[in-house]
N, C-alpha and C positions, 0 to 999 in steps of 0.2 A: 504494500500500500504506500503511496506517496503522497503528502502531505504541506500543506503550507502553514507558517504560523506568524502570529504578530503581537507585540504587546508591550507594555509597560519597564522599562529598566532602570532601575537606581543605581548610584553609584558614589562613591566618593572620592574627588581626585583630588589627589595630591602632588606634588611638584617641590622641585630643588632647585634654587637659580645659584649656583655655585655658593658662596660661601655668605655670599650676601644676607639669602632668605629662601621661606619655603611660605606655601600656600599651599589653603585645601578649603574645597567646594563642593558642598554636596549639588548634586544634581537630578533631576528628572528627566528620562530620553527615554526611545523608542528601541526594540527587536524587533527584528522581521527575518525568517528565513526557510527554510525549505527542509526534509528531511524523507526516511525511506524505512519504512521498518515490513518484514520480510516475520511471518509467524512459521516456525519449523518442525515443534511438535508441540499435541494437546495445547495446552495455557503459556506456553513460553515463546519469545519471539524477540530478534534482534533488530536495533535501530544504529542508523547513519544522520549524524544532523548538522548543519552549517547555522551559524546566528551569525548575525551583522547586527553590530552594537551603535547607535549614535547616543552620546552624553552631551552633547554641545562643547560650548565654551565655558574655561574660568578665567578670570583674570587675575594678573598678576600686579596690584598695583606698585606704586614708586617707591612705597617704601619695603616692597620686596624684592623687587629689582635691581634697587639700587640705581635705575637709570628710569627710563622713558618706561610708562606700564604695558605691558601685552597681554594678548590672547592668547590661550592655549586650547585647541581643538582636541575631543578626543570621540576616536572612535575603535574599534577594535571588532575583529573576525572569531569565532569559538566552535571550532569540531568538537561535536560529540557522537562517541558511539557508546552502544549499552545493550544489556540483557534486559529484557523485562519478563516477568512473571505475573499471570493477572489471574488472581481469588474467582 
């Protein structure tokens, strides 16, 4: 069976600007991705899954940077495989 999904992602990013400073920002953003699960005997069956992460932006302001404040984008890719068993 193959599958799409979407939904809700939290996260909390954090950041190091060398020696200067660090920053951290919670955030709210989006999952979305695709996935394949294959049932092989009775109640058991394995899954293939790709996520695509967006968290937005934090920012770093000047007195973390030490200079001018920036933007940090963050987004991130997560394979998952797995056994499931279902009651």
């Amino acid at each position: 069976m193959r599958y799409l999904n979407a939904g809700a992602a939290i996260g909390d990013i954090k950041g190091t600007v060398g020696a200067a400073g660090h920053f951290s920002a919670d955030r709210v953003g989006w999952t979305g991705g695709v996935g394949v699960e294959y049932a092989f005997i009775d109640n058991w069956s394995v899954k293939l899954e790709y996520l695509y992460v967006d968290l937005g932006k934090a920012t770093c302001a000047a007195t973390c940077s030490g200079t001018d404040p920036f933007s940090v984008s963050f987004t991130t890719s997560v394979a998952r495989a797995g056994v499931n068993y279902k009651f």
